[in-house]
TORBA-540741 format. One record per residue (C-alpha): x negated, y negated, z negated; chain. Coordinates in Angstrom, 2 decimals. Example, Ala and Ser with C-alpha at 12.3 -4.5 7.8 and 13.67 -1.06 7.14 Angstrom:
REM residues 2
> -12.30_4.50_-7.80_A
> -13.67_1.06_-7.14_A
***
This chain:
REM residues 539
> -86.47_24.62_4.09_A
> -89.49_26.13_5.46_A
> -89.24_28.04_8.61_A
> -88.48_32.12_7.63_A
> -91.83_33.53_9.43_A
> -94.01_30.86_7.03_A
> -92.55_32.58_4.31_A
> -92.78_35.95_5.03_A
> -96.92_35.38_5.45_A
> -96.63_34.17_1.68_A
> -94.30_36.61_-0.05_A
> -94.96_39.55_1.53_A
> -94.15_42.81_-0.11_A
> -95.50_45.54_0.19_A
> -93.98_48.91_-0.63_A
> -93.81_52.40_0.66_A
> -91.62_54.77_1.65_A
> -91.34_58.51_2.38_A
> -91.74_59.81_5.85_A
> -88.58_59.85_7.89_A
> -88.38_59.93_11.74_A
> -87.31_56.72_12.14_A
> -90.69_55.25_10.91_A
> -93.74_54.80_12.90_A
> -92.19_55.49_15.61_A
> -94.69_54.89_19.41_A
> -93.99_56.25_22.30_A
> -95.39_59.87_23.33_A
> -98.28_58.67_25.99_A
> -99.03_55.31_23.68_A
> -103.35_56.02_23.34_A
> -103.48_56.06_19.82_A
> -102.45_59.35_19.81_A
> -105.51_60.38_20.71_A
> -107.30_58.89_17.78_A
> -105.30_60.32_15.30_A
> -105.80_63.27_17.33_A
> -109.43_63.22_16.96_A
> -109.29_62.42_12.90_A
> -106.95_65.40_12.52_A
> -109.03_67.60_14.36_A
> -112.08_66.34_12.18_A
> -110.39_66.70_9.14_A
> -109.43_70.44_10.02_A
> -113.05_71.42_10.93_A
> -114.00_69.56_7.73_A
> -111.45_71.45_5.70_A
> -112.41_74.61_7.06_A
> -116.16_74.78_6.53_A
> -115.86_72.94_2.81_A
> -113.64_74.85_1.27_A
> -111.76_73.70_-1.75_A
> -113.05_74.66_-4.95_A
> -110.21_75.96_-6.88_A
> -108.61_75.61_-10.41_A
> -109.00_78.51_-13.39_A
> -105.39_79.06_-12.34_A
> -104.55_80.85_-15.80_A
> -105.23_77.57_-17.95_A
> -103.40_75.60_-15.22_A
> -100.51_77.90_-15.76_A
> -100.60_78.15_-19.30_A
> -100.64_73.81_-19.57_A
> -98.18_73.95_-17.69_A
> -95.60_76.15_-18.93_A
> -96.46_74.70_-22.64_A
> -93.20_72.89_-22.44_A
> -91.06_76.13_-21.38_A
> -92.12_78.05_-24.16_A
> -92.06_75.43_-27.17_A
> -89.50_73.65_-26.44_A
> -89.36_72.42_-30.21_A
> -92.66_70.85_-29.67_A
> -93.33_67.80_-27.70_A
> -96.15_65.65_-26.34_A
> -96.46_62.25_-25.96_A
> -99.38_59.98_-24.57_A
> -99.73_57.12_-27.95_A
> -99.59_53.49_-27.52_A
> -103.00_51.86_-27.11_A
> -104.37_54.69_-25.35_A
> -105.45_56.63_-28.35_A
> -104.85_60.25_-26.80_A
> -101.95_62.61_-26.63_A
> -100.12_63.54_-29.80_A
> -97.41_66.30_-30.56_A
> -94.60_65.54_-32.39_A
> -91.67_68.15_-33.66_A
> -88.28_67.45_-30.94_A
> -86.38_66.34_-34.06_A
> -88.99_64.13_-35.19_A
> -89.23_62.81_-31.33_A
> -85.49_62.11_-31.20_A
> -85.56_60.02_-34.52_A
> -88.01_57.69_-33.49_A
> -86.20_57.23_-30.10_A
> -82.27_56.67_-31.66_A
> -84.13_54.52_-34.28_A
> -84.06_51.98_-31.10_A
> -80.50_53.65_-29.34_A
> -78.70_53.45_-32.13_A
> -79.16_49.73_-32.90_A
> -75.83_48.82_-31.80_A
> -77.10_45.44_-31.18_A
> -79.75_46.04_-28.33_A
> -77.72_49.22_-27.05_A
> -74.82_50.22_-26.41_A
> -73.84_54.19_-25.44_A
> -72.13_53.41_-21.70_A
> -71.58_57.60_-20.42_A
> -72.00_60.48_-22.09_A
> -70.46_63.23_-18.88_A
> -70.73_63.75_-15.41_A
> -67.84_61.68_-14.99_A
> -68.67_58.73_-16.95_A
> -71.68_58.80_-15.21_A
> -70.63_59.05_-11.36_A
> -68.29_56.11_-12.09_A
> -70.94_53.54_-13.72_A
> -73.24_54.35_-10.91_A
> -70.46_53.73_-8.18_A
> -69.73_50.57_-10.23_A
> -73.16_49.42_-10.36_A
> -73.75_50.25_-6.32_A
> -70.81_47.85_-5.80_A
> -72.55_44.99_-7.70_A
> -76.01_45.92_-5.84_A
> -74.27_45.42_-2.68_A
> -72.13_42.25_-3.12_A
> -75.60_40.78_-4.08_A
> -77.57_42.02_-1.71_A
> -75.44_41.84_1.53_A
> -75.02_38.48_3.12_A
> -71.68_39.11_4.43_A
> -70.38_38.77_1.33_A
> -71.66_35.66_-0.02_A
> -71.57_32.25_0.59_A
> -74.63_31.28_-0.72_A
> -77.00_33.93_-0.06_A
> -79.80_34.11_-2.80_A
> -82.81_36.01_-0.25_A
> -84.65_35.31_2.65_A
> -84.63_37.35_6.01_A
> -88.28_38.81_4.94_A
> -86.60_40.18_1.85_A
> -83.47_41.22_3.38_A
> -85.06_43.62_5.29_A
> -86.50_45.11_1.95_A
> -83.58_45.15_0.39_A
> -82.06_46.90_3.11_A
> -84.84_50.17_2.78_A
> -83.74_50.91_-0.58_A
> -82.08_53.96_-1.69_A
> -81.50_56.96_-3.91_A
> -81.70_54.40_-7.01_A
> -82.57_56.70_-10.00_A
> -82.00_55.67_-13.89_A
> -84.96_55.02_-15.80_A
> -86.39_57.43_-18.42_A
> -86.09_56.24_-21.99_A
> -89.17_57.06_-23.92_A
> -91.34_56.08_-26.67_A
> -94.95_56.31_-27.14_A
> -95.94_56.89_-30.96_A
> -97.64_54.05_-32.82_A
> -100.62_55.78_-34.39_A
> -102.52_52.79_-34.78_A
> -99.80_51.39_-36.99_A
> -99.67_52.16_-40.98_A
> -96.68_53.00_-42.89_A
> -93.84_55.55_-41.05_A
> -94.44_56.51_-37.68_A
> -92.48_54.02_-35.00_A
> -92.46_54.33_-30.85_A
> -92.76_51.63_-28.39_A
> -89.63_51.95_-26.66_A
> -90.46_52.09_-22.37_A
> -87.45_52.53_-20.03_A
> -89.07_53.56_-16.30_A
> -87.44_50.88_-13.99_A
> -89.71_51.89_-11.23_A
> -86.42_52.51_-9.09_A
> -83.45_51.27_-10.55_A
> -80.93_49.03_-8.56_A
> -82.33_45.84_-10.23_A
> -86.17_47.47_-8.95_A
> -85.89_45.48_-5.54_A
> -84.28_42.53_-7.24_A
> -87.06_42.34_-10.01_A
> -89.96_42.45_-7.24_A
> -88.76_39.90_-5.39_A
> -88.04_37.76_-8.12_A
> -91.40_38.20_-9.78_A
> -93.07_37.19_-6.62_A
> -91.46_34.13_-6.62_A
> -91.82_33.43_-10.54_A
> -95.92_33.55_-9.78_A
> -95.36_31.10_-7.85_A
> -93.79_29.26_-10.47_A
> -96.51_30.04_-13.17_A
> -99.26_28.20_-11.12_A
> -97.83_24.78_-12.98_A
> -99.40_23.22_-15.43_A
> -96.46_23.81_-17.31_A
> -97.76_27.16_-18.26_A
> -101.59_26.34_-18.67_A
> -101.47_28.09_-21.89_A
> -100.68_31.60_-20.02_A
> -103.63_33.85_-20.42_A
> -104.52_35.76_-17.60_A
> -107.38_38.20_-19.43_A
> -110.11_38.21_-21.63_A
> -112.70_36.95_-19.25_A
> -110.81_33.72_-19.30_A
> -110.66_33.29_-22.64_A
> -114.62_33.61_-22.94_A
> -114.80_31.48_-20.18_A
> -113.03_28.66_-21.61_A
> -114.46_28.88_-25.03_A
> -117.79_28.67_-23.59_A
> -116.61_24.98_-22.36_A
> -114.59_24.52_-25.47_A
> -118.46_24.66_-27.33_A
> -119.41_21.22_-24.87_A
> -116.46_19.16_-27.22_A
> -117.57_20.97_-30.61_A
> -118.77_18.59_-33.19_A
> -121.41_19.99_-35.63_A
> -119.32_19.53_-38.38_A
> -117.02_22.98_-38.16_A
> -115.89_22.32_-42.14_A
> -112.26_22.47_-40.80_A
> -112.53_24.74_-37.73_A
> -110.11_27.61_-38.27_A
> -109.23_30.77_-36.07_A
> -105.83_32.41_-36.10_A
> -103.86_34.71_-33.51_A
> -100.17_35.64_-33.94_A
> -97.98_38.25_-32.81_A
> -94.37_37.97_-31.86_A
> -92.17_40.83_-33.09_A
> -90.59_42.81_-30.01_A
> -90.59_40.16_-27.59_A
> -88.87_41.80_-24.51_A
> -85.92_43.39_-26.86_A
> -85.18_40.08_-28.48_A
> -85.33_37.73_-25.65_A
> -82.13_35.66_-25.45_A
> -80.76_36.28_-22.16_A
> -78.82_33.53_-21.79_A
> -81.46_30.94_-22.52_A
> -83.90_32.92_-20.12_A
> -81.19_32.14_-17.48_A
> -80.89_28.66_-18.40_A
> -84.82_28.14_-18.49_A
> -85.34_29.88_-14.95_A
> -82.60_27.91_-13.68_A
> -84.20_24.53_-14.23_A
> -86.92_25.70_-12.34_A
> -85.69_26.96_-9.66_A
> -81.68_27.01_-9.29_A
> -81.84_29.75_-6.84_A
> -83.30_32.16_-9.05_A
> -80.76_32.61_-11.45_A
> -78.08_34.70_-10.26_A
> -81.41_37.46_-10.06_A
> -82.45_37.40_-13.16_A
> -78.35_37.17_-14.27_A
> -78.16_40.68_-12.08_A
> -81.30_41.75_-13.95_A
> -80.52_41.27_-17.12_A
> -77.22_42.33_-17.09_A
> -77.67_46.19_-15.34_A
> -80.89_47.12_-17.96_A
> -79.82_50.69_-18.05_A
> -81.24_53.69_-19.53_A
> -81.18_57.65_-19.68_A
> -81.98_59.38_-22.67_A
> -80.91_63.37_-23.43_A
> -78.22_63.25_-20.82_A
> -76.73_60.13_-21.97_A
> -76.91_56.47_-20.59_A
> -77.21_53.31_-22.54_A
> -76.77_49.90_-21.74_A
> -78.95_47.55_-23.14_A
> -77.32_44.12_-24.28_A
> -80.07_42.38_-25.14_A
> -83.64_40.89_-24.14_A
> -85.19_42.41_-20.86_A
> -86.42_46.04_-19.78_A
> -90.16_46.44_-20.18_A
> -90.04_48.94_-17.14_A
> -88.81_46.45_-15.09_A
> -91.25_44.46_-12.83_A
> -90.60_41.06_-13.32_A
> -90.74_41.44_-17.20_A
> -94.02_39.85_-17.87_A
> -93.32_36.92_-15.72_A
> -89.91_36.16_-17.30_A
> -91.50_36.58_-21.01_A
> -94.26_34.57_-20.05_A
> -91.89_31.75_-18.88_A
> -89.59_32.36_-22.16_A
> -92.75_31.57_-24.25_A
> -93.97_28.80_-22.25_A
> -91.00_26.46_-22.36_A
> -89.93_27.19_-26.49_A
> -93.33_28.15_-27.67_A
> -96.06_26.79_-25.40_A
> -93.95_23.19_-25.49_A
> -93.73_23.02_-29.32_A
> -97.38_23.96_-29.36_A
> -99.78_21.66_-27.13_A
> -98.99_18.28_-27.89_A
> -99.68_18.77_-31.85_A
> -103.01_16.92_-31.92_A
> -104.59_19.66_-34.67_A
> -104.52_22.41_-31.52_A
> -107.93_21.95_-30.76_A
> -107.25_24.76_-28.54_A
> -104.70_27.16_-27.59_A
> -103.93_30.28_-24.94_A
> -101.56_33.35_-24.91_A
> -101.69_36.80_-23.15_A
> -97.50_37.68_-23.26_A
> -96.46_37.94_-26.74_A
> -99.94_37.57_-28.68_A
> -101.37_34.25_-29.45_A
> -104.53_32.49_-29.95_A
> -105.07_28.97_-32.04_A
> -107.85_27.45_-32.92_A
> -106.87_24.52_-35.37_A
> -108.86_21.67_-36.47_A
> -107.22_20.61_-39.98_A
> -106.04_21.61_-43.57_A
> -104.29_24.83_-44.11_A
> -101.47_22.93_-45.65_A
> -100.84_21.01_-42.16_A
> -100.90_24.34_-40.13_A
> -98.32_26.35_-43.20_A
> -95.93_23.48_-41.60_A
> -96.40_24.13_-37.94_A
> -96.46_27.89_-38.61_A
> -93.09_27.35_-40.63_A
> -91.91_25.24_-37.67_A
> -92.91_28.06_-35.18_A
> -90.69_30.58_-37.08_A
> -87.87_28.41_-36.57_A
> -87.72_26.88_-33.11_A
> -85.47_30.06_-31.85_A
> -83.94_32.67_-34.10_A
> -84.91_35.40_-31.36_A
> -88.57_34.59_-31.92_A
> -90.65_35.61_-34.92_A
> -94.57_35.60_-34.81_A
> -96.22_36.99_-37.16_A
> -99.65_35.34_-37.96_A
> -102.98_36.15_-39.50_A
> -104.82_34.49_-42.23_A
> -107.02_31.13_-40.89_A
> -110.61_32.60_-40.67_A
> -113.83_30.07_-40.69_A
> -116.10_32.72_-39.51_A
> -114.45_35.63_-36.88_A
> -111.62_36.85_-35.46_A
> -110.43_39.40_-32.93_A
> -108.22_39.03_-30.35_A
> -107.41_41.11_-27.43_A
> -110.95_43.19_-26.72_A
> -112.92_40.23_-27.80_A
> -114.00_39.40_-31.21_A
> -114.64_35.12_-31.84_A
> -117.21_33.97_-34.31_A
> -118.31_30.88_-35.52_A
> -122.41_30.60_-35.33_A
> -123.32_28.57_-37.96_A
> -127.01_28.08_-36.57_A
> -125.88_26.63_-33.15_A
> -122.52_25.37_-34.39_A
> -121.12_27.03_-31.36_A
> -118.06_29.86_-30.51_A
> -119.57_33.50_-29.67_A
> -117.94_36.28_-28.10_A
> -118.56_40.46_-28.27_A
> -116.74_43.26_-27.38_A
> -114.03_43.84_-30.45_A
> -112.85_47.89_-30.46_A
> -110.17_49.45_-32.26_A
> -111.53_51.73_-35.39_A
> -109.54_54.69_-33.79_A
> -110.87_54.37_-30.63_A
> -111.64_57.74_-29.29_A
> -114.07_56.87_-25.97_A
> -112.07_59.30_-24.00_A
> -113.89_58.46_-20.68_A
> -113.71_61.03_-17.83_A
> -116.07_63.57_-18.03_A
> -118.43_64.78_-15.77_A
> -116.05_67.89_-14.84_A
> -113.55_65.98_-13.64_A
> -111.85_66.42_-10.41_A
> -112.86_62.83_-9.63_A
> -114.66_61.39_-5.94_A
> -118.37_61.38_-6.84_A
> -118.94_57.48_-6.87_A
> -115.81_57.19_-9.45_A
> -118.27_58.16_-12.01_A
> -120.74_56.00_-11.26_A
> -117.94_52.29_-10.35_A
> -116.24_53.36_-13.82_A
> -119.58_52.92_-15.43_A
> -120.79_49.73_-13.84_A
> -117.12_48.47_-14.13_A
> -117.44_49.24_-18.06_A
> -121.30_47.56_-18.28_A
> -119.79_44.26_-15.70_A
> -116.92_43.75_-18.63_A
> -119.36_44.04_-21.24_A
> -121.91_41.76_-19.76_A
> -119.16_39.16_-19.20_A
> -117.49_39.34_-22.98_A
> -120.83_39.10_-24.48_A
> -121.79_35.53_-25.02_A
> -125.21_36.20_-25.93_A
> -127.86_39.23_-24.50_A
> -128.17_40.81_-28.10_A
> -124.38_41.89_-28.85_A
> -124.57_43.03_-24.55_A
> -127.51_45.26_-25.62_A
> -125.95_46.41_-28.70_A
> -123.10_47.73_-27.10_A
> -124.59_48.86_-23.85_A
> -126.44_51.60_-26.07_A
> -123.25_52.70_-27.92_A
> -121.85_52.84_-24.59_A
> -124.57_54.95_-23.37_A
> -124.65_57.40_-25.86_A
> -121.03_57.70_-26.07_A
> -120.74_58.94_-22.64_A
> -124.10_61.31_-23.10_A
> -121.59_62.95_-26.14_A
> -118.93_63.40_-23.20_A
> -121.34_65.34_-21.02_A
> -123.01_63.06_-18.65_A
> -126.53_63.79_-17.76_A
> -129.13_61.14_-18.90_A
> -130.75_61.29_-15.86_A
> -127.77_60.37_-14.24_A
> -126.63_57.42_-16.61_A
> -131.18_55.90_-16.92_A
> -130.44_55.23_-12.91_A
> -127.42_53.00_-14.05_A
> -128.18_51.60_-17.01_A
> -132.09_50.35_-16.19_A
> -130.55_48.47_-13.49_A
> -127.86_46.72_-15.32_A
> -128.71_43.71_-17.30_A
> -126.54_40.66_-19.52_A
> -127.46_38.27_-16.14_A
> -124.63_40.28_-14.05_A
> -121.85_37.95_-15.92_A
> -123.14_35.47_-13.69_A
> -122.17_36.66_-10.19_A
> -119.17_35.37_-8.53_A
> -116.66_38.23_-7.95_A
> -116.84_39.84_-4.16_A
> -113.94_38.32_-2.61_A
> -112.76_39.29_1.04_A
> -112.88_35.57_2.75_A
> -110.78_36.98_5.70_A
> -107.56_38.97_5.47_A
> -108.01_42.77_7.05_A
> -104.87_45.22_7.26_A
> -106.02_48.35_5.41_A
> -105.41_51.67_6.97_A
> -105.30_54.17_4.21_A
> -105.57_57.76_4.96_A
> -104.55_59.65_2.19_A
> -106.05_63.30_1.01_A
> -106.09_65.32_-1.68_A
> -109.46_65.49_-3.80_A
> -110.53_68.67_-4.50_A
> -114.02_68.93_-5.06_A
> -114.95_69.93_-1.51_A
> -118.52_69.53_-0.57_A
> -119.94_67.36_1.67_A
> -117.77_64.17_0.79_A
> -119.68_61.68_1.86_A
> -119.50_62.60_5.41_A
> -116.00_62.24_5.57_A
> -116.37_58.26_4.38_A
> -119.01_58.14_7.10_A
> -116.87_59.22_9.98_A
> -114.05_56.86_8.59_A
> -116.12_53.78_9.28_A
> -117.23_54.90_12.32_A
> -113.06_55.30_13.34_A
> -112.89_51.19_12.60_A
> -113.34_50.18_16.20_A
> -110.40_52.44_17.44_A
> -107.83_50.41_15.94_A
> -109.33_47.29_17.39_A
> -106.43_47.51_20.25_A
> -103.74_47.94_17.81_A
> -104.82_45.89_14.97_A
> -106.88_42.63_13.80_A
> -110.06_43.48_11.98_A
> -108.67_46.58_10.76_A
> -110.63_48.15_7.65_A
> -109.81_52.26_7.39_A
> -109.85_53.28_3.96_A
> -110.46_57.21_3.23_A
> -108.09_56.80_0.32_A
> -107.82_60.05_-2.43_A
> -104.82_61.61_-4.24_A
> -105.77_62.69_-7.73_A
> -104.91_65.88_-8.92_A
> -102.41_66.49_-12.00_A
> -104.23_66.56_-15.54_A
> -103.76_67.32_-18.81_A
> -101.47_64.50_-19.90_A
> -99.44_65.00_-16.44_A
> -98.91_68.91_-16.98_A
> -97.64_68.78_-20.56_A
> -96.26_65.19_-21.25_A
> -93.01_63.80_-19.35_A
> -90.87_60.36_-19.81_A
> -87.69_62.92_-19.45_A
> -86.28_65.71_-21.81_A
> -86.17_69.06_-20.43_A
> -82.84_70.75_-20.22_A
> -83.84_73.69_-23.15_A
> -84.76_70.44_-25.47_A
> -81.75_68.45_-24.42_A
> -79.57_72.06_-25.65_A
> -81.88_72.22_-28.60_A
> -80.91_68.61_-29.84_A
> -77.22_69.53_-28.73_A
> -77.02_72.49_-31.27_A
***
């Protein structure tokens, strides 16, 4: 076994925790002192002579009370991003106990005070026999992690919520999200996702797509093996129906566990304490995984690899094949009658998965934010930017209570992804324009956007990302942004402040590092019932 310290330079985690004053603790003459001294005093003669601009306090107000006066209303932020929706409460709590009330994947666990006091002492008792060395013999963590372990308290249960399908035709449905940002099986899922990464580096799961840019990338090779004959070239991308939900616990177990033994009795502990909170009452859920939970993606990922992935590769008509999570993409060299077989075999290797695919194309398909085509001329695969038809380019606007150079990195950021999904300068161009006047219809300045966009061309796809070669602890000094004037002297004095940490720290890089301030989707939307909705359902 490797030596404890090795280990803790690998798996790391970092976290953080409220001020208490047992943290941070130096003694009262140690010299740094005097160099937070001096940023504090800096930062109060900053503070002082650029004074914050403030909010129209009577919108503010009025957002934010929204929820206290309509209580029959609520809003919701939509699945894919497509903006915030209101909903009637009684149409909100139908599309939630339209997932609850499946008595298959739920199960109603405390509905009082006193229910719910006992489940959570129960629960507490489970967290601690797993997480406390003196009472087991074969303790699942390392000393790295039980230090972690040992920092976490005040577990609360996660928020049951849906976000309204828009995009989606036919009756309205919700993507069901449970909150497990800190749950008892929180600290459990983070340390068992870092060590499932680990895991996904095999080749076992070379099929696990890690974004878009990787699928263009490899597609662009895939073009070197292309013959010129594309007659029976065929693109198709397939879906699985609720993944997380339907994922069969006990062969998850079972799969992790022949990778690594010592991983199963976490994801056991994980999958068997997926609890949620929904109008005062807490559910169980009794099958598949949590979505909230951290390690989700890597334990679906692995689920797919070793029933789907395996079934998948060796069939010798895959010309090629990748998946991001639950959505596939194939493309298959051969008759549509030999793929209606595999796709029939697909739909039958596990009764808990059940893809559904789209029609073989010749010519394009979209997948993800990229759309694949077929040029006949070259007898090569393209790429462009694919977006959704409801797609409302809700970018930040100018008025936002954003740091300056946000506006500017979310715009390069946007043209970098563009230039790198494009496979050829004319579909960059194309969309760099809709781009640009999409944002001019937001309110930013042309002026503003010319020095941008005259400087950013298709050839940026090839540069290597930045990557830091050496590792640096970042200091991050956190303040509220609030429009002040002035900014960038503030981020100037920070780098000067480097060198003081020399003594205390290797190659230290201090990061001014800035709080956002609540908007619109903050103010009115929330993952929780409030207590006049929760009486309103009640009545």
């Amino acid at each position: 076994m490797e030596d404890d310290d090795i280990i803790a330079q690998k798996q790391y985690i970092h976290t953080a925790y409220k001020s208490t004053n047992e943290c941070n603790l130096v003694e009262e003459n140690h010299t740094i002192h005097d160099t937070l001294h001096t940023i504090k005093t800096f930062l109060d003669e900053y503070k002082l002579s650029n004074p914050a601009t403030k909010r129209r306090s009577t919108e503010y107000h009025l957002l934010k009370s929204l929820n206290d006066k309509y209580p029959e209303v609520i809003f919701k932020a939509t699945d894919k991003n497509i903006g915030l929706a209101a909903l009637t409460l009684d149409n909100y709590n139908n599309m939630v106990m339209e997932h609850l009330s499946n008595v298959t994947n739920y199960k109603l666990v405390a509905s009082d005070c006193f229910q719910r006091t006992s489940l959570i002492n129960e629960l507490m008792k489970k967290y601690d026999a797993l997480t406390n060395p003196l009472y087991e013999s074969s303790y699942p963590f390392y000393l790295h992690e039980i230090k972690f372990l040992k920092k976490q308290a005040n577990f609360t249960l996660p928020k049951f919520h849906c976000l309204p399908k828009l995009h989606k035709q036919g009756p309205l449905k919700g993507r069901p999200i449970a909150g497990a940002v800190n749950w008892i099986t929180t600290p459990i899922s983070r340390i068992l996702d870092l060590r499932l990464q680990d895991l996904l580096h095999n080749e076992e799961f070379s099929c696990v797509l890690k974004n878009s840019q990787q699928l263009v990338s490899d597609l662009e090779l895939a073009n070197s093996f292309l013959p010129n004959d594309l007659e029976h070239f065929y693109f198709i991308t397939g879906d699985v129906q609720s993944l997380y939900p339907n994922i069969d616990t006990n062969l998850l177990q079972q799969l992790v566990t022949q990778l690594d033994f010592s991983l199963e009795r976490l994801v056991e502990f994980i999958c068997a304490n997926s609890y949620v909170e929904y109008a005062g009452r807490i559910y169980q859920q009794l099958n598949g995984i949590a979505m909230g939970t951290n390690a989700a993606v890597s334990l679906a990922n692995i689920y797919m690899a070793l029933v789907v992935d395996r079934y998948l590769k060796p069939i010798s008509n895959v010309f090629y094949y990748k998946r991001y999570i639950d959505d596939l993409f194939i493309i298959w060299k051969g008759t549509l009658e030999d793929w209606s077989w595999v796709q029939q075999g697909l739909n039958q290797l596990n009764p808990t998965i059940k893809i559904d695919f789209s029609s073989p194309s010749k010519y394009t398909m979209d997948f993800l934010d990229v759309t694949t085509f077929f040029n006949p001329i070259t007898s090569t695969i393209g790429t462009q930017i694919y977006q959704k038809a409801l797609n409302k380019y809700l970018y930040i606007t100018p008025e936002s209570c954003h740091v300056p150079h946000m506006f500017s990195g979310f715009v390069k950021g946007e043209l970098t992804r563009y230039a790198r999904l494009c496979s050829n300068v004319y579909s960059y161009e194309h969309i760099k324009q809709q781009f640009y006047q999409r944002l001019v219809d937001r309110g930013y300045s042309r002026r503003f956007l010319n020095r941008i966009f005259q400087t950013h061309s298709w050839s940026t796809r090839l540069r290597e990302p930045h990557n830091r070669k050496q590792w640096s602890p970042i200091l991050p000094f956190v303040i509220r942004y609030s429009k002040r004037k002035n900014i960038k002297r503030v981020e100037n004095f920070f780098k000067r402040m480097e060198d003081s940490f020399d003594d205390y720290f290797s190659n230290p890089k201090l990061m001014l590092v800035y709080s956002r301030s609540k908007n619109i989707n903050d103010l009115i939307t929330s993952s929780a019932l409030t207590r006049r909705q929760i009486q309103l359902l009640e009545s």
